[in-house]
N, CA, C and O atoms as a Tinker XYZ file with bonds, in Angstrom:
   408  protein
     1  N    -12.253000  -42.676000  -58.587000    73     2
     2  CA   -12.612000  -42.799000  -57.192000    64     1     3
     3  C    -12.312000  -44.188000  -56.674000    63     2     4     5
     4  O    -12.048000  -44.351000  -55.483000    81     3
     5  N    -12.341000  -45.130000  -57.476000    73     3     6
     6  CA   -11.966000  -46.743000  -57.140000    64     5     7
     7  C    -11.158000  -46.972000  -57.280000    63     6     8     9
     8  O    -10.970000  -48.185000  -57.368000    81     7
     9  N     -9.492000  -45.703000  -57.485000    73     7    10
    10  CA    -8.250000  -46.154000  -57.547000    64     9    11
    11  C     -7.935000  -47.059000  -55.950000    63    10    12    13
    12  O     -8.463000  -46.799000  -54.869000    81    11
    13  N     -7.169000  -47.887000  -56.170000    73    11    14
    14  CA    -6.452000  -48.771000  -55.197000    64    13    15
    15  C     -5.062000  -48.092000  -54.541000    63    14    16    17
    16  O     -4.097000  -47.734000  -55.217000    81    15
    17  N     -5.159000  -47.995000  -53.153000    73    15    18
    18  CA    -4.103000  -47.217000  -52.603000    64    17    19
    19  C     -3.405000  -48.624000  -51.622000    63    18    20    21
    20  O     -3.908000  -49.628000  -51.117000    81    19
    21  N     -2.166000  -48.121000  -51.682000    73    19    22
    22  CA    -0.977000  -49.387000  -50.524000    64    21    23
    23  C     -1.381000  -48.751000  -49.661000    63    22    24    25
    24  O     -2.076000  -47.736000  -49.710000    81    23
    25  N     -0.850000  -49.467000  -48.532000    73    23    26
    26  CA    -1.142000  -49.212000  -47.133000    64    25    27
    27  C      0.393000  -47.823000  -46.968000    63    26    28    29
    28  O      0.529000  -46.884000  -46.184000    81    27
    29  N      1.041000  -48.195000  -47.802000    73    27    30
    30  CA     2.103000  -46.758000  -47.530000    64    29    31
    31  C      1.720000  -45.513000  -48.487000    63    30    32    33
    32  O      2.044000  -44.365000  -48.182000    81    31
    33  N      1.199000  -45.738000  -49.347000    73    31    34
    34  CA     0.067000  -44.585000  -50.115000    64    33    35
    35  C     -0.921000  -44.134000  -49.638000    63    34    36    37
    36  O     -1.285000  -43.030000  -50.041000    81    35
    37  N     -1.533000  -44.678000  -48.835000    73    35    38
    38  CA    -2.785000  -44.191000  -48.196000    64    37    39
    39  C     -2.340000  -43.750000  -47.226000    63    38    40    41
    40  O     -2.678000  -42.571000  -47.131000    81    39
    41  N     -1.498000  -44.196000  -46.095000    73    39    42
    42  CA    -1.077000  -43.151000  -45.036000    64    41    43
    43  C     -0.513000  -41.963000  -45.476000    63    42    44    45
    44  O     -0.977000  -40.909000  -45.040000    81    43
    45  N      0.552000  -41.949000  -46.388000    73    43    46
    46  CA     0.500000  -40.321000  -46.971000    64    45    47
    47  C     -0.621000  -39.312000  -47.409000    63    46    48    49
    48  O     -0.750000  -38.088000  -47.395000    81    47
    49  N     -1.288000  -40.271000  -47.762000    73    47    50
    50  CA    -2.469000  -39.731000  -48.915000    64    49    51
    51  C     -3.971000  -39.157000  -47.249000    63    50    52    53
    52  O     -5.004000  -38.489000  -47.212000    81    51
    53  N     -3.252000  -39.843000  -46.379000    73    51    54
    54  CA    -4.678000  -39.673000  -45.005000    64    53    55
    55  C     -3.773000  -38.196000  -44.801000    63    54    56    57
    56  O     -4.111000  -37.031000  -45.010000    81    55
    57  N     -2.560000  -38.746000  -44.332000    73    55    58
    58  CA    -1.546000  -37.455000  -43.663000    64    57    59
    59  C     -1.709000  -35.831000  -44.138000    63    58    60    61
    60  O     -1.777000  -34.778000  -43.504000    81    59
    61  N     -1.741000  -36.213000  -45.756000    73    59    62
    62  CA    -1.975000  -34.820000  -46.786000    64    61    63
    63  C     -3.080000  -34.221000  -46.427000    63    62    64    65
    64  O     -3.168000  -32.997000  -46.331000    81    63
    65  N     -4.219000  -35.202000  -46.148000    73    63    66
    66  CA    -5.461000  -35.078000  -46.198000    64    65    67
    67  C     -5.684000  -34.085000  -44.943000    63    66    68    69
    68  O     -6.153000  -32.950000  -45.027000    81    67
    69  N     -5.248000  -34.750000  -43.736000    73    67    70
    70  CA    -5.588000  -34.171000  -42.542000    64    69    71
    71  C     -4.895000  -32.891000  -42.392000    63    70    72    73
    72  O     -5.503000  -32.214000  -41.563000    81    71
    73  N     -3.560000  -32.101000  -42.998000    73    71    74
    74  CA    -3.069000  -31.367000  -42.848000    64    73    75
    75  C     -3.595000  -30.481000  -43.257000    63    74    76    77
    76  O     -3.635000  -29.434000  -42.610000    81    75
    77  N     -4.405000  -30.657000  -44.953000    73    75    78
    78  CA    -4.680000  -29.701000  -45.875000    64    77    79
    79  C     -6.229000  -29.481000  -44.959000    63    78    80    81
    80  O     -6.383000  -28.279000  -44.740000    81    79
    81  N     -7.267000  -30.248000  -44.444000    73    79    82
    82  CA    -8.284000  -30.250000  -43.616000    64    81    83
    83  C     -8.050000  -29.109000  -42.302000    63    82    84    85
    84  O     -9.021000  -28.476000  -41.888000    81    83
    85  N     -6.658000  -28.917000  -41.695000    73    83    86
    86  CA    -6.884000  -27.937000  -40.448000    64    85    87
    87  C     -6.095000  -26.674000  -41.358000    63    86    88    89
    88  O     -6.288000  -25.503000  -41.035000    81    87
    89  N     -5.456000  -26.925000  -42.182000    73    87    90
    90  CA    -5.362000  -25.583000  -43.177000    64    89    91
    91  C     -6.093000  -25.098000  -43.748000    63    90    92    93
    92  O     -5.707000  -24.093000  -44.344000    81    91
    93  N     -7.534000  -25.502000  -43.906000    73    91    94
    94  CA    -8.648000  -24.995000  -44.491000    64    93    95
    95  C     -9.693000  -24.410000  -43.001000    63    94    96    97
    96  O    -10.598000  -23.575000  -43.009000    81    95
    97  N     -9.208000  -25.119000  -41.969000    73    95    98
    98  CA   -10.401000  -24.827000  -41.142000    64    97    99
    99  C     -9.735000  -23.634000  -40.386000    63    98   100   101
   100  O    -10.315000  -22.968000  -39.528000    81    99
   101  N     -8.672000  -23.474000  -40.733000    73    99   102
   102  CA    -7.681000  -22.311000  -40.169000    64   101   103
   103  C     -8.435000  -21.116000  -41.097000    63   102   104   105
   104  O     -9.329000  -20.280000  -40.964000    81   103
   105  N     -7.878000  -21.393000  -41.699000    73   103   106
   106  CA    -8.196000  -20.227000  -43.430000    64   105   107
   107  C    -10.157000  -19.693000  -43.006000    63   106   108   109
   108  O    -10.628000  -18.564000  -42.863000    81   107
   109  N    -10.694000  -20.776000  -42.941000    73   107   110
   110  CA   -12.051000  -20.302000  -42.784000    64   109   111
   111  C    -12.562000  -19.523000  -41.793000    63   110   112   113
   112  O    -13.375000  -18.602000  -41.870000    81   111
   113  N    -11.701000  -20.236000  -40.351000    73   111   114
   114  CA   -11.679000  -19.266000  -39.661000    64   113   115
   115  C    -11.385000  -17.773000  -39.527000    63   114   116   117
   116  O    -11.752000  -16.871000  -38.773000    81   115
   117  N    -10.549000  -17.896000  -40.601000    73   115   118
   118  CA    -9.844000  -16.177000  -40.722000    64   117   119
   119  C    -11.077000  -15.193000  -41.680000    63   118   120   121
   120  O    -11.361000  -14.011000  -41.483000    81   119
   121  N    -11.531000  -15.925000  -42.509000    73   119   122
   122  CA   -12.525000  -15.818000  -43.503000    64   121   123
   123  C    -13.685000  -15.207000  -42.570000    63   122   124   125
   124  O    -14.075000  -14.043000  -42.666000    81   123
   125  N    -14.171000  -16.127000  -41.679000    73   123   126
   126  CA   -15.727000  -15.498000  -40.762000    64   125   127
   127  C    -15.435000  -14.758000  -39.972000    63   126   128   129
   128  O    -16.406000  -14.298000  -39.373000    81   127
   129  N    -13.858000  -14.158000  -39.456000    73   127   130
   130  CA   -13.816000  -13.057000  -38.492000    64   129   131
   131  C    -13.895000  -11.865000  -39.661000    63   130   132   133
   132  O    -14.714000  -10.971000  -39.449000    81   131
   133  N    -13.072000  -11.792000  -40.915000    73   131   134
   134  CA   -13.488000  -10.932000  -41.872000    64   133   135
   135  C    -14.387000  -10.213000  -41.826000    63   134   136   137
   136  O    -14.459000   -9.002000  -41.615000    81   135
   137  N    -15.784000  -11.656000  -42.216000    73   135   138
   138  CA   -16.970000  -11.600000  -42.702000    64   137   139
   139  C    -17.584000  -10.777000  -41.480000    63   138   140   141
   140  O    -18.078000   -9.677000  -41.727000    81   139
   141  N    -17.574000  -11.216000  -40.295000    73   139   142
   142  CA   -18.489000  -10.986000  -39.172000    64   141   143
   143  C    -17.969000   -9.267000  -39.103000    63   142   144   145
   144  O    -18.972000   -8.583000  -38.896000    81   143
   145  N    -16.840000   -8.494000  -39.205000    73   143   146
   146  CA   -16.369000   -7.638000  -39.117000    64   145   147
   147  C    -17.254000   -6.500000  -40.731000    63   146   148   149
   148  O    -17.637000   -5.332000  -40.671000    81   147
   149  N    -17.284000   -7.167000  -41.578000    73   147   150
   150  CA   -18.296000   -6.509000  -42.236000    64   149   151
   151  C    -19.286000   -6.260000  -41.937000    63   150   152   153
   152  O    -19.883000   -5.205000  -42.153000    81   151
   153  N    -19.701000   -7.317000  -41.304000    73   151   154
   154  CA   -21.561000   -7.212000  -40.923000    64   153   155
   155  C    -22.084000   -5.960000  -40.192000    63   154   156   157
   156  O    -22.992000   -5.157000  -40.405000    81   155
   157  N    -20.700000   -6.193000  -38.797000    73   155   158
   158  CA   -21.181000   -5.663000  -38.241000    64   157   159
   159  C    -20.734000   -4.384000  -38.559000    63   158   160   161
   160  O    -20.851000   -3.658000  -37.572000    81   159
   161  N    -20.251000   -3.778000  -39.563000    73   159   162
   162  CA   -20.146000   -2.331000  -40.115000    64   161   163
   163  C    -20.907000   -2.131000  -41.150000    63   162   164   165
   164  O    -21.019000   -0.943000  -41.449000    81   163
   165  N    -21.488000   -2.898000  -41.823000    73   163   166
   166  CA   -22.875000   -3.086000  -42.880000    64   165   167
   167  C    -23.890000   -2.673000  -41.892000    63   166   168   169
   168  O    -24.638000   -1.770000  -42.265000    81   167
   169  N    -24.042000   -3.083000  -40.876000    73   167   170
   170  CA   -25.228000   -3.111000  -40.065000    64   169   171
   171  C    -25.469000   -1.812000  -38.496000    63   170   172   173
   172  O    -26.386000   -1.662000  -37.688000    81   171
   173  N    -24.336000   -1.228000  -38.665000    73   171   174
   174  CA   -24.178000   -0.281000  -37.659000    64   173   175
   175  C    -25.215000    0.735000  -37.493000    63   174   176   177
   176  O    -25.764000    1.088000  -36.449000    81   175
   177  N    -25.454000    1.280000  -39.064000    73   175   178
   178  CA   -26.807000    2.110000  -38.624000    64   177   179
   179  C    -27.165000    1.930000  -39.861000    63   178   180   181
   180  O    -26.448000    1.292000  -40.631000    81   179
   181  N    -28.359000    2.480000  -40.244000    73   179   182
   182  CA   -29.282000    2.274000  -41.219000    64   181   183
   183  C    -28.557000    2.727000  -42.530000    63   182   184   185
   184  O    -28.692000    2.175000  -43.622000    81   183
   185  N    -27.901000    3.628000  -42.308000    73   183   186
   186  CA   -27.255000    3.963000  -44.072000    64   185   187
   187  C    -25.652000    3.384000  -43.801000    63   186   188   189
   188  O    -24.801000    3.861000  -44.551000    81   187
   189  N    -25.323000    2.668000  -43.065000    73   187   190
   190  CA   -23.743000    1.963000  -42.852000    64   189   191
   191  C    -23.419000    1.687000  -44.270000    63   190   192   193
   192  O    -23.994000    0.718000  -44.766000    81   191
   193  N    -22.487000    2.458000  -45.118000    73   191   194
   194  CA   -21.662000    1.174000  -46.290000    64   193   195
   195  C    -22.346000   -0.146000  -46.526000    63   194   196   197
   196  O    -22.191000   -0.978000  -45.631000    81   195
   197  N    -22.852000   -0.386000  -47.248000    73   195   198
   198  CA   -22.991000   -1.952000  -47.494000    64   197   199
   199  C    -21.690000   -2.971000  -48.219000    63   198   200   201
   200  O    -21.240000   -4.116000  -48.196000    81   199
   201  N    -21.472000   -1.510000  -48.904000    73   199   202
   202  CA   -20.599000   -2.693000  -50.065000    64   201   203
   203  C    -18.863000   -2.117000  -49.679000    63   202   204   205
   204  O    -18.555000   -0.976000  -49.335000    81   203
   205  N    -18.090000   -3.098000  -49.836000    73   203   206
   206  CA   -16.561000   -2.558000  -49.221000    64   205   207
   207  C    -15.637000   -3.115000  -50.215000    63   206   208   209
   208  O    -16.079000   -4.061000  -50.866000    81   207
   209  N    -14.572000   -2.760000  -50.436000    73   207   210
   210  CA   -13.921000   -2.824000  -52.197000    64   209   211
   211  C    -11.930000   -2.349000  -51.709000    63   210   212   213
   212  O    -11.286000   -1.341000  -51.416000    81   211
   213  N    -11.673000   -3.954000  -51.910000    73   211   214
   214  CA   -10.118000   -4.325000  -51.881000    64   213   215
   215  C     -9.316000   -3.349000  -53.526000    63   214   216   217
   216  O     -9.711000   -2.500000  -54.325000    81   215
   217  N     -8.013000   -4.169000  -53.284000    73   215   218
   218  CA    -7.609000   -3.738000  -54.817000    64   217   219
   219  C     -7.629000   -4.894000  -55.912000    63   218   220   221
   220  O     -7.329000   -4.737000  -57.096000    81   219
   221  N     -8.061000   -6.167000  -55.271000    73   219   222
   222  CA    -8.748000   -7.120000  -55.979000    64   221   223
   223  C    -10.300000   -7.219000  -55.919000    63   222   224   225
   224  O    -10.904000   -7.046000  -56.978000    81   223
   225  N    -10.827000   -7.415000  -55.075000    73   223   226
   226  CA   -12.051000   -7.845000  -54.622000    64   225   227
   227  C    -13.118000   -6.922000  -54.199000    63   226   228   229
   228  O    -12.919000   -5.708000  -54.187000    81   227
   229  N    -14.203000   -7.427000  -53.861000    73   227   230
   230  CA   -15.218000   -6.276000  -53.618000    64   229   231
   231  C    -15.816000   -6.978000  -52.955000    63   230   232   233
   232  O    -15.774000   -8.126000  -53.398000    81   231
   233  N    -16.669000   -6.829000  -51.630000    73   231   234
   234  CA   -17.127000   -7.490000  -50.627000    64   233   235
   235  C    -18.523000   -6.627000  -50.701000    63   234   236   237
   236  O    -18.460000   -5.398000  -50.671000    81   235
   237  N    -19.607000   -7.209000  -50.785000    73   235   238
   238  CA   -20.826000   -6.736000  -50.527000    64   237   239
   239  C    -21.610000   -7.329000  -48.950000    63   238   240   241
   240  O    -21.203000   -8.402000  -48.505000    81   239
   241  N    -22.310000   -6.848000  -48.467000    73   239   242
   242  CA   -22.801000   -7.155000  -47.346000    64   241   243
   243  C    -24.790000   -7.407000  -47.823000    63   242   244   245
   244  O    -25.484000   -6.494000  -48.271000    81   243
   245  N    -25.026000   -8.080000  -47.698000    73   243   246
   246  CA   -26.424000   -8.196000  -48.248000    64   245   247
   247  C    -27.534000   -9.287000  -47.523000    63   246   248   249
   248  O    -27.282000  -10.484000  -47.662000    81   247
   249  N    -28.854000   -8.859000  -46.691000    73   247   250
   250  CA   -29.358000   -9.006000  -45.915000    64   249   251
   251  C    -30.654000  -10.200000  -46.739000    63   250   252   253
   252  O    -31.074000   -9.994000  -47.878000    81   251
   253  N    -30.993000  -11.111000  -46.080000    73   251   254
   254  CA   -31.708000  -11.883000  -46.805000    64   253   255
   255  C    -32.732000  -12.707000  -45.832000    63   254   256   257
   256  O    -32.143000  -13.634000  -45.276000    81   255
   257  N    -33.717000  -12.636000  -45.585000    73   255   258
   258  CA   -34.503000  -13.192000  -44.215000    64   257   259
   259  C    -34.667000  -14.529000  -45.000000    63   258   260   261
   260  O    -34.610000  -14.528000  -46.230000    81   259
   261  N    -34.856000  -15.592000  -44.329000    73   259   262
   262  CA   -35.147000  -17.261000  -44.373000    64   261   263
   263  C    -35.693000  -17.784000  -43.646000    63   262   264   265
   264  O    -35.522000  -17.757000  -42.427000    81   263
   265  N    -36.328000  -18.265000  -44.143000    73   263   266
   266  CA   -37.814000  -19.036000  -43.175000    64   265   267
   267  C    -37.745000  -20.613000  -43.032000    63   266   268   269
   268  O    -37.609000  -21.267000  -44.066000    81   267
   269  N    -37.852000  -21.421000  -41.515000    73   267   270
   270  CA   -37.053000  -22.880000  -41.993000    64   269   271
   271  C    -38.774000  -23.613000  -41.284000    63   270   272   273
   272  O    -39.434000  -22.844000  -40.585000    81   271
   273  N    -39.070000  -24.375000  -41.421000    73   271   274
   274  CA   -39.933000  -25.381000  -40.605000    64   273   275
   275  C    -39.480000  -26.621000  -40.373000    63   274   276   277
   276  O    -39.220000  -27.593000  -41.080000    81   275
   277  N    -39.437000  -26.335000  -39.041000    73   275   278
   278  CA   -39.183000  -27.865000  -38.125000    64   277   279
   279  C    -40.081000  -28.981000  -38.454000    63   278   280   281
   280  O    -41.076000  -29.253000  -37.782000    81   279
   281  N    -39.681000  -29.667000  -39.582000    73   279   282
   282  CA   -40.355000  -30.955000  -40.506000    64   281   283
   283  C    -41.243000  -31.405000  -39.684000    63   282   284   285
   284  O    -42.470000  -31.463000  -39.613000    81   283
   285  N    -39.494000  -31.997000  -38.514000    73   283   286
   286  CA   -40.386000  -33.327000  -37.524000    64   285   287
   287  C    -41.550000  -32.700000  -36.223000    63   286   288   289
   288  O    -42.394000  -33.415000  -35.682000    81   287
   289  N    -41.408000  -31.732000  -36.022000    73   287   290
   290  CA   -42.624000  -31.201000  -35.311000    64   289   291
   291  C    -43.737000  -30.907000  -36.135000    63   290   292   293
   292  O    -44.641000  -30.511000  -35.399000    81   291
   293  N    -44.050000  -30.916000  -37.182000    73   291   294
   294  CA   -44.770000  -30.036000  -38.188000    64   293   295
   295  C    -45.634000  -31.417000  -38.393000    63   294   296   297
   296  O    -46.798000  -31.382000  -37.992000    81   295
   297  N    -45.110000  -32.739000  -39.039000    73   295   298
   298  CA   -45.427000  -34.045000  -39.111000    64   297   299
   299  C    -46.119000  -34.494000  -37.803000    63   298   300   301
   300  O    -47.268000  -34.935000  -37.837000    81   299
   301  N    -45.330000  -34.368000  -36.502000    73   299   302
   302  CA   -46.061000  -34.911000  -35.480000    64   301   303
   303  C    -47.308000  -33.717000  -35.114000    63   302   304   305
   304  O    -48.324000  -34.045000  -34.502000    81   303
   305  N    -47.163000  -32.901000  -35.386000    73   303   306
   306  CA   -48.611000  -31.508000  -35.150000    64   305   307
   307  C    -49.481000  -32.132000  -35.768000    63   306   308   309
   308  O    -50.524000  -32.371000  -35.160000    81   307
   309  N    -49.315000  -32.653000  -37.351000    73   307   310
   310  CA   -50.554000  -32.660000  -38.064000    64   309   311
   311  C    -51.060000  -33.913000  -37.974000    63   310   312   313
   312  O    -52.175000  -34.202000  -38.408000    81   311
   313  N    -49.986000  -35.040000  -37.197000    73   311   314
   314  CA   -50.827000  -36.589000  -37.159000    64   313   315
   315  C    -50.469000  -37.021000  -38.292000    63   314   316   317
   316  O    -51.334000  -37.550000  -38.990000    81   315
   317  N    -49.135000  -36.918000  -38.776000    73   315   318
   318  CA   -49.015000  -37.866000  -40.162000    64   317   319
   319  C    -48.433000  -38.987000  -39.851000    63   318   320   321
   320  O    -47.297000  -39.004000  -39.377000    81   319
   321  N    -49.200000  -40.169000  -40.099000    73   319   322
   322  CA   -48.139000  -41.795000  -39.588000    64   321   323
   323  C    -46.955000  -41.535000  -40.516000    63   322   324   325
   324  O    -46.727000  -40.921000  -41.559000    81   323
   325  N    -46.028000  -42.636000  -39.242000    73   323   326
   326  CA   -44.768000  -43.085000  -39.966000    64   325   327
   327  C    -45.123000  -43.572000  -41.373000    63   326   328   329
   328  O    -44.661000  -42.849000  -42.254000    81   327
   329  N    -45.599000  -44.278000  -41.656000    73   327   330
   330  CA   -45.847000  -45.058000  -43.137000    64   329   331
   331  C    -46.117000  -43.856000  -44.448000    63   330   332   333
   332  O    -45.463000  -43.827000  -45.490000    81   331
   333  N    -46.992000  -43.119000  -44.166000    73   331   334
   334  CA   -46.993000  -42.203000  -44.837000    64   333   335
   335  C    -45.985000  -41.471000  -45.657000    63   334   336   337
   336  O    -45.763000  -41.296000  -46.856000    81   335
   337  N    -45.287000  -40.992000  -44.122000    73   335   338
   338  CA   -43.743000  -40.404000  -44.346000    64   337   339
   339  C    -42.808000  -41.109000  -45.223000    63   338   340   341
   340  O    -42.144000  -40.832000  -46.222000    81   339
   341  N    -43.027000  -42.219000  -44.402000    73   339   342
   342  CA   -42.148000  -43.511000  -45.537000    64   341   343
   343  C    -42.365000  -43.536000  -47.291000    63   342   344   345
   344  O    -41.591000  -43.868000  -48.189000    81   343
   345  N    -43.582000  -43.099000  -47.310000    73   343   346
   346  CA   -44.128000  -43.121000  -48.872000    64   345   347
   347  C    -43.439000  -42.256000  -49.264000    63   346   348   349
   348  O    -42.768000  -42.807000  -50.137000    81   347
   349  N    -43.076000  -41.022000  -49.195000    73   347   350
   350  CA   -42.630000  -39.848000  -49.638000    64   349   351
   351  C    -41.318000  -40.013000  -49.628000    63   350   352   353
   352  O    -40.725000  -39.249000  -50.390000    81   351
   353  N    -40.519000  -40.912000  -48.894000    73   351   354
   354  CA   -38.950000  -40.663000  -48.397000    64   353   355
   355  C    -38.169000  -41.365000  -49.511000    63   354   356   357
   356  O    -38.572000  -42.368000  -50.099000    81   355
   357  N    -37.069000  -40.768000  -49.732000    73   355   358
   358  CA   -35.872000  -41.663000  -50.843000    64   357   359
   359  C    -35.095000  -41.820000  -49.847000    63   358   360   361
   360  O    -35.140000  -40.975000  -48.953000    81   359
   361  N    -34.042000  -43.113000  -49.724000    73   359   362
   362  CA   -33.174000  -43.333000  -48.982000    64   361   363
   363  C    -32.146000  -43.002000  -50.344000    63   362   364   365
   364  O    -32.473000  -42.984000  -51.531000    81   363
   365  N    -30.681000  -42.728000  -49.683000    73   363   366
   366  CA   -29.588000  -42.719000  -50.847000    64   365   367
   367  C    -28.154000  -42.802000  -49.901000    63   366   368   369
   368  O    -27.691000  -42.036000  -49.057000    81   367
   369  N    -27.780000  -43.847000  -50.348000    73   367   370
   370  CA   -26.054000  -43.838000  -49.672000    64   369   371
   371  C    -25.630000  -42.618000  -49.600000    63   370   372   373
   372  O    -25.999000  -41.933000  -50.554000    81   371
   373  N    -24.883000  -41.994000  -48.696000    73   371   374
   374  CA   -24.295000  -40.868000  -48.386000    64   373   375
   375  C    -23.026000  -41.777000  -48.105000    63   374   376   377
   376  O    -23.145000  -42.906000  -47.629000    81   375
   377  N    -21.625000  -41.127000  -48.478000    73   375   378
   378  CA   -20.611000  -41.377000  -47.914000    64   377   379
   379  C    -19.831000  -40.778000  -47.370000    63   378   380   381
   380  O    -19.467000  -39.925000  -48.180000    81   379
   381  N    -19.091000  -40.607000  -46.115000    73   379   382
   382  CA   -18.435000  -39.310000  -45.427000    64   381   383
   383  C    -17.074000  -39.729000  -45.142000    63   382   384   385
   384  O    -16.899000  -40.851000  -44.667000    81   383
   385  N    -16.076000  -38.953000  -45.377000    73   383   386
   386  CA   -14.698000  -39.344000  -44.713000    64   385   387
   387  C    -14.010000  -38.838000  -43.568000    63   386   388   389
   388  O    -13.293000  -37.856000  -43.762000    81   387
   389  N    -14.070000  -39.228000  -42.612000    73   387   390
   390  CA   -13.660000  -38.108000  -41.194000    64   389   391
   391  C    -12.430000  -38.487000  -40.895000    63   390   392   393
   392  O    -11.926000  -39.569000  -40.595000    81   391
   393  N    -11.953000  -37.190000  -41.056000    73   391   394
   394  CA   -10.424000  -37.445000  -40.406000    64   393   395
   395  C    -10.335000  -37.130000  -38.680000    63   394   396   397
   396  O    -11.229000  -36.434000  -38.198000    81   395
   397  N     -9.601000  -37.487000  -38.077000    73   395   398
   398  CA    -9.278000  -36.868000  -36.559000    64   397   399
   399  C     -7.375000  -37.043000  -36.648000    63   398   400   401
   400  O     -6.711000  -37.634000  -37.500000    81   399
   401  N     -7.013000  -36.444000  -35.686000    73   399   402
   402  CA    -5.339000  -36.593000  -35.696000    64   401   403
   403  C     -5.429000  -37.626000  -34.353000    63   402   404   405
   404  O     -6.329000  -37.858000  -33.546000    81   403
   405  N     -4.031000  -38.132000  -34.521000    73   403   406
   406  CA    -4.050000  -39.179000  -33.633000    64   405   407
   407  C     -3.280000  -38.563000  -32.040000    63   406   408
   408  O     -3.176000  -39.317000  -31.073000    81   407
């Protein structure tokens, strides 16, 4: 990860980067019209197909409820000080690389 790139290595190496980045967001896109096209034939009526089967692959459709709580409202509801919060919290470097085209 601490290899050293030239300034003419790294512009190839950004260039690759950004190309292979809207070729994936292409691809994914194609991926969730798929997906959404299952659902909504998984979900059409109560006994709809769930499961749907390529000559490679097999696509299951499978329903899963999730429950989320809004932390920072939940904290300010119950009156917990900042400091508190602070006790509990780990900070940790995150590092992100964003490409944009020019």
């Amino acid at each position: 990860m601490n290899a050293a790139l030239t300034s003419n290595t790294a512009a190839a190496r950004i260039d690759q980067l950004g190309f292979l980045l809207a070729q994936i967001a292409t691809l994914q896109a194609q991926a969730e019209e798929i997906k959404d096209s299952l659902k909504d034939a998984a979900t059409a009526s109560v006994d709809a197909i769930k499961a749907f089967e390529g000559s490679a692959f097999k696509a299951t459709v499978v329903q899963a409820d999730r429950t989320t709580v809004a932390y920072a409202k939940l904290v300010k509801d119950i009156g917990v000080a900042p400091e508190i919060v602070a006790k509990y919290a780990t900070l940790s470097a995150v590092f992100t690389v964003k490409v944009t085209a020019k």
